[in-house]
C-alpha positions, 0 to 999 in steps of 0.5 A, a space after each residue: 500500500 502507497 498512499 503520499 500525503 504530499 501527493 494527496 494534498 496537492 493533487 486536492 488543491 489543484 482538483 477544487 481549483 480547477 472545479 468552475 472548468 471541470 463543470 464546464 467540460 463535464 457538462 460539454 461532454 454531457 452534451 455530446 459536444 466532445 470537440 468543444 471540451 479541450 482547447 481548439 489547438 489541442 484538438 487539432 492536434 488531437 485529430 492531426 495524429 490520427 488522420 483526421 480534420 474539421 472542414 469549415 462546417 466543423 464536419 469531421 473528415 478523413 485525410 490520411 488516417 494514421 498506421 498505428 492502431 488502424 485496425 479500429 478505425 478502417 472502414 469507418 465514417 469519419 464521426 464513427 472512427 471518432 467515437 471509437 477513438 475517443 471511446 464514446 462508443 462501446 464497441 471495439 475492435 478485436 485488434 484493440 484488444 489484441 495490442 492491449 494485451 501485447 502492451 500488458 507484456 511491459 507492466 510491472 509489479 514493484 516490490 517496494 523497499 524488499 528487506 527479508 523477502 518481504 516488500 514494505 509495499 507494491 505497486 506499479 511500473 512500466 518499461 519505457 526503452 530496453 533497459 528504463 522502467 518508470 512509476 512514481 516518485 513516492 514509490 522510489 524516492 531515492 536511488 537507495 530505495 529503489 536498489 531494494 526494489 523489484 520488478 516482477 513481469 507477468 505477475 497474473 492469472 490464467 484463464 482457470 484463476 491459477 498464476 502464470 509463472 512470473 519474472 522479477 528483476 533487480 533495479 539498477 539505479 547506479 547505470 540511472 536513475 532520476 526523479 522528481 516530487 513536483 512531477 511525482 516520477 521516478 525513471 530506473 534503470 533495469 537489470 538486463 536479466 533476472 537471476 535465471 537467465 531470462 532476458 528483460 527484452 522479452 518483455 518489450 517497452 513502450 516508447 513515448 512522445 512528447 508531442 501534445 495531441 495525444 488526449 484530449 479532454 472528454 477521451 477515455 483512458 485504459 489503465 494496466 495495473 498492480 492495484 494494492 500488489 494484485 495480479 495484473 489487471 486492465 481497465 478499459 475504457 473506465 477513466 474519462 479525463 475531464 480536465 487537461 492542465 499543464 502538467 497533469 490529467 484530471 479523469 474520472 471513474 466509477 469503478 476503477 481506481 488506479 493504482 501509483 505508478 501506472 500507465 495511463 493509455 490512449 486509444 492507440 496504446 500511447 502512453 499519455 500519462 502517469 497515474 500517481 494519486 487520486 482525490 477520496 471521497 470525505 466522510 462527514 467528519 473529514 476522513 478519507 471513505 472507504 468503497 463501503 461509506 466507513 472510514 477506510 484505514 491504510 491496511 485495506 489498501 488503496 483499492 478500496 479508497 473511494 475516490 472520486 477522481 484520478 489524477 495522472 502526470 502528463 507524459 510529456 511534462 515528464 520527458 521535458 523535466 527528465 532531459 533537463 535532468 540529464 547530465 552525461 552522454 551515457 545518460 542522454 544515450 538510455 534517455 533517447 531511446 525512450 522517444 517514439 521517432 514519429 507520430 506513425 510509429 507504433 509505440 510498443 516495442 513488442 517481445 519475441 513469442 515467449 515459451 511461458 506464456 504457452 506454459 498453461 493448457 491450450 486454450 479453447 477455440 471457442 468464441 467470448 462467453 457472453 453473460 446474462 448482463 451483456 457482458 463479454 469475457 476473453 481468456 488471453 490468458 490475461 482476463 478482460 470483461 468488456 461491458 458494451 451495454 444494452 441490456 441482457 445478451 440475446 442468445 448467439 446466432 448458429 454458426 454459418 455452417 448450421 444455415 438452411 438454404 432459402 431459394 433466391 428470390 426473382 430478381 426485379 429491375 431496379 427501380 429509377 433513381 430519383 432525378 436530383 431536382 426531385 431531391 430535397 434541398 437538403 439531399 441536393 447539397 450533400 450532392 453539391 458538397 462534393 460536385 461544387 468543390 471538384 477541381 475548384 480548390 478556391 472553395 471553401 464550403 457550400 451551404 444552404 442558404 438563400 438568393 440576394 438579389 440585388 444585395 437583399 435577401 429573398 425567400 428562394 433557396 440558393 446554394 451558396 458557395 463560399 470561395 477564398 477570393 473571387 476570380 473573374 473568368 479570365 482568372 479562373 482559366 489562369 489557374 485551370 479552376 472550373 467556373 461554377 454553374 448558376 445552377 445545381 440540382 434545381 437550386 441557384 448557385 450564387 457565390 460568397 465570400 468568406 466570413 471574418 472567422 472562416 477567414 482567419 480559420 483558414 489562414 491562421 488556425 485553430 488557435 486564431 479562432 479560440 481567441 475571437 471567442 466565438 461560440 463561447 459556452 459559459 455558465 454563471 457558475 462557471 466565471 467567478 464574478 460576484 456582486 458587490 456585497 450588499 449592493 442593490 441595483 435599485 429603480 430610482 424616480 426623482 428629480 435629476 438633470 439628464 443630458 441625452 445625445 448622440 454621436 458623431 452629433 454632440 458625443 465629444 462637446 459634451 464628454 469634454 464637459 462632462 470630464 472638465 468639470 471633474 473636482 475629486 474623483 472619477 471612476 471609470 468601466 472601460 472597454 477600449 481607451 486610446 483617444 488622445 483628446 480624451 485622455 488630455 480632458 482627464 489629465 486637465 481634471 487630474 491636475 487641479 489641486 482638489 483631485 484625488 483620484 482616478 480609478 480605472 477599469 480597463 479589459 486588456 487589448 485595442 482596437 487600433 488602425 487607420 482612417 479615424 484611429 489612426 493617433 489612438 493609443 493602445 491600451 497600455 500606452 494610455 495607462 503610461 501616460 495616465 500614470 506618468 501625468 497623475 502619479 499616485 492620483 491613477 490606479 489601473 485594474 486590468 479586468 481577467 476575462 474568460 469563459 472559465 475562472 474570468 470575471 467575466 466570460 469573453 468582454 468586460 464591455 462597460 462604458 460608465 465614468 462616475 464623477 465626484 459620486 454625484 453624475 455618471 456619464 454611459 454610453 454605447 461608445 468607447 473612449 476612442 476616436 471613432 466613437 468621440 470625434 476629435 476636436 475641431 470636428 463639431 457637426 452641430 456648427 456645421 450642420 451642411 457636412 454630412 461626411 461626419 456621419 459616413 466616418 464616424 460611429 453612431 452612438 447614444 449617450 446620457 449624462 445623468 447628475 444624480 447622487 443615488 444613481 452614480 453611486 450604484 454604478 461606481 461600486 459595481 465598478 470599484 467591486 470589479 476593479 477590486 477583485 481585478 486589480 492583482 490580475 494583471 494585462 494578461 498576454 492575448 493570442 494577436 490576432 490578424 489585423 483586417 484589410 477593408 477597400 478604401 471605397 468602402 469609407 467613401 460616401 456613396 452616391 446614394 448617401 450624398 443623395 439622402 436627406 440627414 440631420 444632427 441633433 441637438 442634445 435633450 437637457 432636462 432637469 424634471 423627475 426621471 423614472 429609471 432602472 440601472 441594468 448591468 450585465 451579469 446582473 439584471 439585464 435580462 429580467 427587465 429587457 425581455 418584459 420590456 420587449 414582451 410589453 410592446 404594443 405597437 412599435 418595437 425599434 433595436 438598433 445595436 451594433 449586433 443582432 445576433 442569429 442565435 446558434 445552438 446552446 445560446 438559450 438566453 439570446 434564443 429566448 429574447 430573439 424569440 421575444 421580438 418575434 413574437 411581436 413582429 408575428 403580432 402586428 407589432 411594427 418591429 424595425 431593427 437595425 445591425 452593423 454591417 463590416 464584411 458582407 460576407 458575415 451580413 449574409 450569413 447573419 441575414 440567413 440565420 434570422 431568416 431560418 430563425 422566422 423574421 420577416 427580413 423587410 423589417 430588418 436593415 443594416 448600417 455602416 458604422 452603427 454602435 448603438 444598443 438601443 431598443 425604444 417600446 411603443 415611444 414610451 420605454 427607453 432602452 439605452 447602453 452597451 449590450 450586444 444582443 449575442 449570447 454572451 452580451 446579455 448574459 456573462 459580459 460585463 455592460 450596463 445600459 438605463 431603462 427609462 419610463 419617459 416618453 418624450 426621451 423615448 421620442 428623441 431617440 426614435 427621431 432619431 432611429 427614424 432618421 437612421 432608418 431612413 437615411 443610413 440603414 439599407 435592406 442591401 448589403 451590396 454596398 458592404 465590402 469583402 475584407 482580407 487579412 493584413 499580412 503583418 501587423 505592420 503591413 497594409 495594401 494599397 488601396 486598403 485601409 487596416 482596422 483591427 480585427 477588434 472591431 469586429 470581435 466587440 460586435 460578437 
């Protein structure tokens, strides 16, 4: 028996730590949605080694499927060879069980500290090369121990329960031997023989990789083990790993706990980890619990601890620590030959036939005895049941031979293939899959969608192909590409190019991808925000002055005020800060002798480029600045983000500055250029000019002078600048920047020909009703009765209106809201930010799919609002996206106001955009690029960060 209390506190720490993301995997793999559970470059990886990719559908194809282990996969669809890897799937091939069985040859029981024949205790180990065995640090703790050590092979049952003759073998620790607590392993060296002559090579070795790829989260294991010095045994299948941290595997059993020192196995018999302790199950009263619910005590041995989760060392963590322990030739050359040469070499070293296995009785030719409970039992000599579910066993068919003869049924001519325009849409692009994209490697995917005609979306079926550039005909000859049909299968072919995120998939990875946060899956209980205490997100009707407004209009004429006429203190939520103006108006306040402090908020990150933040700053520059300009007078959180241990799931999106807790200014804007225009732009002044509305961002705003309201929001925000300030400006994957054409920033004909208007801010100081939402908190609970309460006009107009996507239930049951109405009579208007055509398109789609009348919905160049207004009498104003994550787990914050004469100034204002600057057309939308460096651009292109589209997300 080898429990370490050492390894058993650790192991216990890093498991409750890691609790909030082994909620989420495990409710991912509940789900079925096993490529979501691990990182997107582990997976990659993962898929890589085994032949395997995910097309630009995330569909799972077959490329070159690897040698090692193909006997289970061979022949196989591309999803079933993937539940066979991972072992989702009960069935299994005989092959598996076969190099299982080889494997089992290279497991050993260790017997511990051997003084008078007796061992202190056993446990397990495994060869690793022709002469190195590996089990755990708190087995051999030093090299004294491990001379009084054995290893004894073949310690296991013949099929009739008596024991095969076994090998034991002296550890050599003076040729080589390494180890380490952190990384609980100990590497020894092997005597070559035994003490009558057998040779340890007639054992064989598995050799090991380094490469990450080998598991994933969600992938179970196979474990062969000594568990408390008993005969050999295998569990397969019986370890599902939930977590993968940097240096160790977290996976989980029902029935079989692992014993110190073994081998933890992949689905090609790879060693992927090394199992060295587990998490017990706690008595009330806190000592550890055996199987039976009584407190267990150490002469019961390990195996019958209830444990409640294994954790293994991951196997390349090891290789990397043990090179580094390495410190002559003799020991790099025993090292070396523990490395596998390639992903496609197997990595078991198998032993010649070896007499002592053939020592017992022949075995019977008689097929697996399948038990009452659907289980099967081989005798290998090595025992394994496999339990495949089901139920009971149905009883087995007679053998081939014992068939009657039946008489051949007349054959009859078979019947017309349907002719494919007679096929369903869905038949005719599993066709169209595979015709669109012969001899055409420009294509990327094809897809049901719909028609555009004329850029506006109508209710015929199209298949719309999406290619990596568009090629005239001249330039597809060039190339020897096929043109494409207009037609296939009865459906019309019209061509797209690729979205923001197909884009960088393809050119970038995996890895890009993660990192935009697309789909992200969260949970409340899964991010470790938390509400101030005792804090309260209270209505408030009373008497305040509101100074409503909107940009490029009045936006900075007004923040320039608003921050100017600081005296104290001034607490800020930020999403992106860079505008030079901006940050000079604070250090003017900054510098008068009554300021105390500025507090800031800030998510890592910019969004920087050419055209209107061309002299922006990015994040970290405004902070130096800040601090260089104000001294002990600035103090700075970065906000950790992120849909597993951050604050918040994927944005801290906020944009509220409280000043000298009695005014608070909010907006749909962030404090750069293209949401504030720098001075001297002034629309107002020169109302004529309409090219400040083709440049610049639409985004409303409010500045509200009163006490009670500015301190809700400033301790929500020093709560968050609280619980952030030690966290750090983490290092983010960078992302490509985006290459826009620069026709795309020129006013149109058709803009220069429509009617515009700048609007005068609305300045009262009478009673105001209002509600202060923020996100996580409350915004869902008021916005969708909000919606819900519509009678006769519902305006959104909000740089994103998310189609929802599977599991995004919260953005689903507020979309399915406005629905509703639309379906009611209600007169429902909604407007979207359009940056690339390609993502419009595709948006477009997935609101129609999802049952909106697509005449009620436009889309705008530059709109940043989040704004929804009810019936002229309700107003919804702030940051929220309407994506997922928007409404849910991101930090924003907006007011709800009851007051119709603030809702009918900004539904003038909607009408106005609606009218003039909204399109049904998403033809004038440009198709972008990636920028090939961070420094480079094109000319005829204009760089902007790919943040802006990742804020709309």
């Amino acid at each position: 028996m080898l429990l370490s209390q050492f390894q058993l506190d650790q192991t216990e720490k890093r498991y409750a730590e890691r609790e909030p993301q082994r909620t989420r995997n495990k409710r991912l793999i509940a789900e079925k949605r096993y490529l979501d559970v691990d990182s997107p470059d582990r997976v990659q990886k993962f898929l890589d080694r085994r032949g395997l990719r995910l097309d630009i559908e995330k569909k799972l194809k077959i490329d070159k499927p690897s040698a090692v282990m193909a006997g289970e996969t061979k022949g196989l669809p591309p999803e079933a060879a993937f539940e066979r890897i991972l072992g989702t799937n009960d069935l299994m091939g005989v092959a598996f069980l076969d190099e299982g069985l080889r494997v089992s040859r290279t497991i050993a029981r260790i017997w511990v500290n051997v003084s008078g024949g007796q061992a202190a205790a056993f446990a397990t180990g495994f060869m690793v090369s022709p002469r190195l065995l590996m089990t755990n640090h708190h087995v051999l703790e030093n090299a004294s121990s491990a001379r009084n050590s054995l290893a004894e092979f073949n310690y296991q049952r013949r099929g009739d329960g008596t024991l095969l003759g076994s090998s034991v073998f002296q550890l050599d620790p003076d040729t080589f031997f390494f180890n380490d607590q952190a990384l609980d392993y100990a590497v020894v060296a092997v005597r070559a023989r035994d003490s009558t002559g057998r040779a340890l090579a007639d054992f064989g070795y598995n050799l090991l990789s380094e490469d990450e790829g080998k598991a994933i989260a969600a992938q179970w294991g196979n474990i062969i083990q000594h568990p408390s010095g008993e005969p050999k045994q295998v569990s397969l299948r019986e370890n599902q790993i939930v977590d993968v941290l940097t240096n160790f595997l977290h996976y989980e059993t029902d029935t079989a706990p692992g014993s110190s020192g073994a081998a933890v196995f992949n689905d090609r018999w790879e060693i992927v980890g090394l199992h060295h302790c587990g998490v017990p199950a706690k008595t009330p009263d806190g000592r550890t619990m055996a199987v039976d619910g009584q407190p267990w005590r150490p002469e019961m041995g390990e195996d019958r601890i209830k444990w409640i989760a294994n954790e293994g060392v991951r196997i390349s963590c090891i290789i990397k620590a043990l090179r580094n322990q390495i410190t002559n030739a003799a020991q790099r050359e025993l090292f070396n030959a523990m490395l596998v040469s390639s992903k496609d070499v197997s990595p078991l070293v198998s032993p010649p036939v070896v007499t002592a296995l053939s020592a017992s009785p022949p075995e019977s030719k008689a097929p697996a005895a399948v038990g009452q409970d659907g289980s099967a039992v081989w005798t290998i000599p090595l025992t394994i049941t496999v339990n495949v579910g089901g139920g009971a066993a149905t009883p087995a068919p007679a053998p081939i031979g014992a068939a009657v003869a039946v008489t051949a049924p007349v054959s009859q001519p078979p019947a017309p293939a349907p002719k494919l325009e007679d096929r369903n849409p869905k038949e005719i692009l599993a066709a169209a899959q595979t015709a669109l994209k012969e001899n055409r490697p420009n294509v990327m995917r094809v897809h049901l969608g719909y028609v555009f005609q004329d850029g506006r979306i109508t209710n015929e079926r199209a298949l719309v192909v999406t290619v990596r550039q568009k090629k005239s005909i001249a330039e597809l000859n060039a190339a020897k590409m096929e043109e494409l049909p207009t037609t296939f299968g009865g459906l019309k072919v019209q061509v797209s190019g690729p979205t923001i995120p197909e884009l960088i998939l393809a050119e970038k990875g995996s890895a890009a991808t993660e990192a935009l946060a697309l789909n992200v899956d969260a949970l409340a209980a899964e991010i470790v925000y938390k509400p101030p205490p005792a804090a309260q997100l209270s209505r408030v009707k009373a008497k305040m002055r509101v100074i409503a407004h909107v940009s490029p209009d009045a936006g900075w004429a007004q923040l320039n005020s608003f921050l100017t006429e600081t005296t104290k203190t001034l607490v800020v939520g930020m999403y992106d800060f860079g505008a030079q103006h901006i940050i000079g108006a604070i250090e003017t306040a900054g510098h008068k002798k009554s300021f105390k402090k500025m507090t800031l908020a800030l998510q890592p990150g910019q969004s920087l480029g050419d055209k209107t933040k061309a002299n922006d700053l990015k994040d970290k520059d405004t902070v130096k600045e800040l601090q260089e300009a104000l001294g002990k007078k600035f103090e700075i959180a970065w906000i950790k983000v992120g849909i597993v241990n951050g604050w918040v799931a994927s944005s801290y999106h906020i944009k509220v500055a409280a000043r000298d807790q009695s005014a608070f200014w909010l907006s749909s804007g962030n404090w750069q250029s293209s949401n504030q225009p720098p001075p001297p732009i002034d629309p107002l002044k020169k109302p004529w000019d309409r090219s400040w509305l083709s440049r610049y961002n639409r985004e409303w705003h409010a500045i509200v002078e009163h006490p009670g309201l500015t301190t809700q929001f400033q301790n929500y925000i020093q709560n968050d600048f609280d619980n952030n300030v030690r966290v750090g400006a983490a290092e983010a994957f960078v992302l490509p920047d985006l290459l826009i054409p620069e026709e795309a920033f020129a006013v149109t004909a058709a803009e220069k020909a429509a009617k515009f208007q700048y609007f005068e801010p609305l300045d009262e100081e009478r009673v105001f009703d209002v509600q202060p939402l923020l996100t996580p908190d409350n915004f869902l609970d008021f916005v969708l009765p909000m919606v819900n309460s519509a009678k006769e006009e519902l305006y959104i107009q909000n740089q994103t209106f998310n189609a929802p996507g599977d599991n995004q239930n919260k953005l689903k049951e507020l979309l399915s809201a406005v629905l509703a109405k639309q379906k009611a009579g209600v007169k429902v208007r909604i407007i979207f930010r359009i940056l690339n055509q390609a993502d419009a398109r595709a948006n477009l789609e997935g609101l129609q799919d999802f049952g909106f009348d697509m005449a009620d919905i436009r889309v705008q160049k530059n709109c940043h609002t989040k704004g929804v207004i009810v019936d002229r009498q309700r107003l919804l104003m702030g940051s929220q996206n309407w994506s997922e994550q928007g409404i849910s787990l991101n930090r924003d914050a907006s007011l709800l106001f009851e007051d119709a004469k603030l809702a009918e100034y900004f539904a003038k204002i909607f009408e106005h955009d609606w009218d003039n600057l909204a399109s049904g057309s998403i033809d004038g939308a440009p198709e972008v690029e990636l920028a090939p460096s961070a420094e480079a651009s094109r000319p005829g292109y204009a760089k902007i960060s790919v943040e802006e589209y990742v804020e709309s997300l």
